[in-house]
C-alpha positions in Angstrom: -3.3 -2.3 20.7 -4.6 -5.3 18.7 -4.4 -4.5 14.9 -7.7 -5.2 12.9 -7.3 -8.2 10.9 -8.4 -6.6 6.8 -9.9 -9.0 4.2 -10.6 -8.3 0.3 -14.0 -8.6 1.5 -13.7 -4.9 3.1 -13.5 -2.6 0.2 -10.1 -1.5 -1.1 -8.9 1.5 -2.1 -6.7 1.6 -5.1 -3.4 4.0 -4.2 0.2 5.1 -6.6 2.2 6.9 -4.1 6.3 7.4 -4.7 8.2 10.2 -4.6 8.0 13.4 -7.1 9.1 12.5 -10.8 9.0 8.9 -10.6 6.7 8.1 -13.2 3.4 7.9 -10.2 0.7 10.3 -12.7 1.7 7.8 -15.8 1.2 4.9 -13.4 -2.4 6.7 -12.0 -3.5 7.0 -16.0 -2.6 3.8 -17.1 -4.7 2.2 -13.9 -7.7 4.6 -15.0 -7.7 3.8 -18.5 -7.3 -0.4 -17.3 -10.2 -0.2 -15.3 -10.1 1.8 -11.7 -11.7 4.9 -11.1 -9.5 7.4 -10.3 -9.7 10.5 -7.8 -8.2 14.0 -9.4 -8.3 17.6 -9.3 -8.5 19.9 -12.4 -6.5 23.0 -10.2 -3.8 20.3 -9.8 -3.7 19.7 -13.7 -3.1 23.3 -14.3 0.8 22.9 -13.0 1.0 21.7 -17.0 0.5 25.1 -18.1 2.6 26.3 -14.8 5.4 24.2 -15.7 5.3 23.9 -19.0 5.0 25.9 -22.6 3.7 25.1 -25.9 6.4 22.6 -26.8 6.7 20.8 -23.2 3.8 19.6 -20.8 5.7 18.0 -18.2 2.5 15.3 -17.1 0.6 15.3 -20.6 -1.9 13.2 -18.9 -2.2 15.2 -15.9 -1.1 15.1 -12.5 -3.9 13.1 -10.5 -3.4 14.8 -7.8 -6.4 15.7 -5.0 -5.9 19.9 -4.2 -4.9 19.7 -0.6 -3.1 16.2 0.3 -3.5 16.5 3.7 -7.2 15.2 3.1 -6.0 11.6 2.8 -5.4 11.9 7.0 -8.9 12.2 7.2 -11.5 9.6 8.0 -14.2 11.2 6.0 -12.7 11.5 3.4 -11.1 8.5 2.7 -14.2 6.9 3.4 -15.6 8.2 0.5 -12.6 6.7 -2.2 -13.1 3.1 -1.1 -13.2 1.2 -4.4 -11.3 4.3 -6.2 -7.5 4.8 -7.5 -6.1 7.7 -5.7 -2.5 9.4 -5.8 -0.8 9.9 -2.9 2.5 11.4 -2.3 5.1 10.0 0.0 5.1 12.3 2.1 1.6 11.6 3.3 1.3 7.4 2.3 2.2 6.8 6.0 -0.4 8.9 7.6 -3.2 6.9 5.9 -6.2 6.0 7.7 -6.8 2.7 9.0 -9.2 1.1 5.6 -8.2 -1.8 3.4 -5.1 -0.5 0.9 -3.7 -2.0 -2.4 -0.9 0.5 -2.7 1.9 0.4 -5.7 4.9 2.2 -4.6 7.0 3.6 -7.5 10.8 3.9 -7.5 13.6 5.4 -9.5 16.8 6.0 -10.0 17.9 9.5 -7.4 20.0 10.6 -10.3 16.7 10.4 -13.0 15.0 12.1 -10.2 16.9 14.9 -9.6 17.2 15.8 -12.9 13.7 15.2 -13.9 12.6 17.3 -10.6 15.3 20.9 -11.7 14.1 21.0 -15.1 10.6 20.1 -13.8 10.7 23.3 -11.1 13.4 25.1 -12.2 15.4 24.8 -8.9 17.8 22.8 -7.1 16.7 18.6 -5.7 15.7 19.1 -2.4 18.5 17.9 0.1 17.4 14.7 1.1 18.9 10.8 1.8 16.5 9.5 -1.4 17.3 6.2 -1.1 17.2 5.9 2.7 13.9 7.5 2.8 11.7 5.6 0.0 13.5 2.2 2.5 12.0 3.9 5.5 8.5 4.0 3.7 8.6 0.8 2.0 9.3 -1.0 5.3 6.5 1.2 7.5 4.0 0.2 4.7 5.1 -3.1 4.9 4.0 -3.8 7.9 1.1 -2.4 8.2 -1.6 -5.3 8.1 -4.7 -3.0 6.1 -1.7 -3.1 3.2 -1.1 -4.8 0.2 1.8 -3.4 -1.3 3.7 -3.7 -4.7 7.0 -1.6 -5.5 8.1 -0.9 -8.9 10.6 0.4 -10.6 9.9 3.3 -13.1 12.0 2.2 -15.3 11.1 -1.4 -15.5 7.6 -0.3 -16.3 9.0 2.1 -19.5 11.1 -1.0 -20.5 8.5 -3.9 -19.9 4.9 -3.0 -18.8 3.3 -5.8 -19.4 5.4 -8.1 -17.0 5.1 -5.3 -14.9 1.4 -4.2 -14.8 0.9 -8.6 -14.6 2.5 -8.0 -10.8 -0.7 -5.8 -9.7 -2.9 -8.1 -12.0 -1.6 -11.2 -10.0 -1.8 -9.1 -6.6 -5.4 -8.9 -7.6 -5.5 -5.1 -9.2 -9.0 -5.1 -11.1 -7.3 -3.9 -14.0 -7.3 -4.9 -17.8 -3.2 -5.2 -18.7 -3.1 -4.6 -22.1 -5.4 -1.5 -21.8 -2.7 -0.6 -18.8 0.3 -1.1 -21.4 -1.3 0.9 -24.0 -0.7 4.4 -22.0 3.0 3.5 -21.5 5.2 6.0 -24.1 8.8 5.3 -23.3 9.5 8.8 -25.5 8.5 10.8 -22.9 10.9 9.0 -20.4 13.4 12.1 -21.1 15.8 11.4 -18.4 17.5 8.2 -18.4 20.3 7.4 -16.4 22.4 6.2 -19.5 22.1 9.3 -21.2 22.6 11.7 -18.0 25.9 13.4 -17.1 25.8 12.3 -13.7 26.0 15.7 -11.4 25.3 18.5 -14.0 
């Protein structure tokens, strides 16, 4: 079947999607507060007071999440985010319907991940090829044509956001930078592979 040719003149819909723990709600907040409306779910935010206690909120910002995910497979309701800044998790980016995307996939290191995700949920990393699997997306969104699509690494964002929030500026993000910089708080990047004991 002949693939619809997609133009910025159709209008896009904003997406973070990545894996669990890899910095995707501080990526949705720092796109809100630089310009782009953004889609969320106050039940969803309450996982801070699930997760967390009065000295630890795991997403202090919250965790821009919509309350069922499998939403974004419908057309209805997509339809209604064109020209918004929604999160979607990876396990759901591919099943996106046919619109116009500008999608920033966030990456990081399976090691931060892990550790981030058991003392997030308090139980062991899911069994899963990490690496093989965030390829397999990447590549899938690549080719899709109704796809623009930036990766980044978490890390790189903690360690330079403005270089890095200037790659979605330059892919035409309508975003202010600096105001995108100004969420960035490297303290609460806890887990960092330098500091880690690998396999604890």
């Amino acid at each position: 079947m002949k693939k619809t040719n997609f133009t910025l003149e159709n209008k896009t819909t904003y997406v973070v999607s990545g894996y669990m723990r890899t910095g995707t709600s501080m990526m949705m907040k720092a796109l809100e507060t630089g310009g782009l409306e953004a889609v969320r779910s106050d039940k969803r935010d309450k996982m801070n007071d699930r997760f967390g206690d009065k000295d630890y909120k795991p997403n202090p910002n919250g965790f821009y999440e919509i309350e069922r995910m499998r939403k974004v497979r419908q057309d209805d309701f997509m339809e209604k985010q064109k020209g918004k800044l929604i999160k979607v998790m990876f396990n759901d980016v591919l099943n996106l319907p046919i619109r116009n995307y500008k999608i920033v996939f966030m990456l990081r290191n399976k090691e931060e991940v892990r550790q981030s995700f058991e003392a997030f949920f308090q139980r062991k990393f899911p069994t899963v090829k990490y690496n093989e699997l965030m390829k397999y997306i990447i590549e899938h969104l690549e080719n899709r044509k109704d796809i623009q699509l930036v990766v980044l690494s978490y890390r790189d964002v903690i360690d330079n956001p403005n270089k890095e929030f200037q790659k979605l500026k330059d892919d035409d993000w309508k975003i202010d930078v600096e105001e995108c910089v100004s969420v960035v708080k490297p303290e609460l990047c806890r887990f960092r592979l330098e500091n880690l004991t690998i396999g604890i």
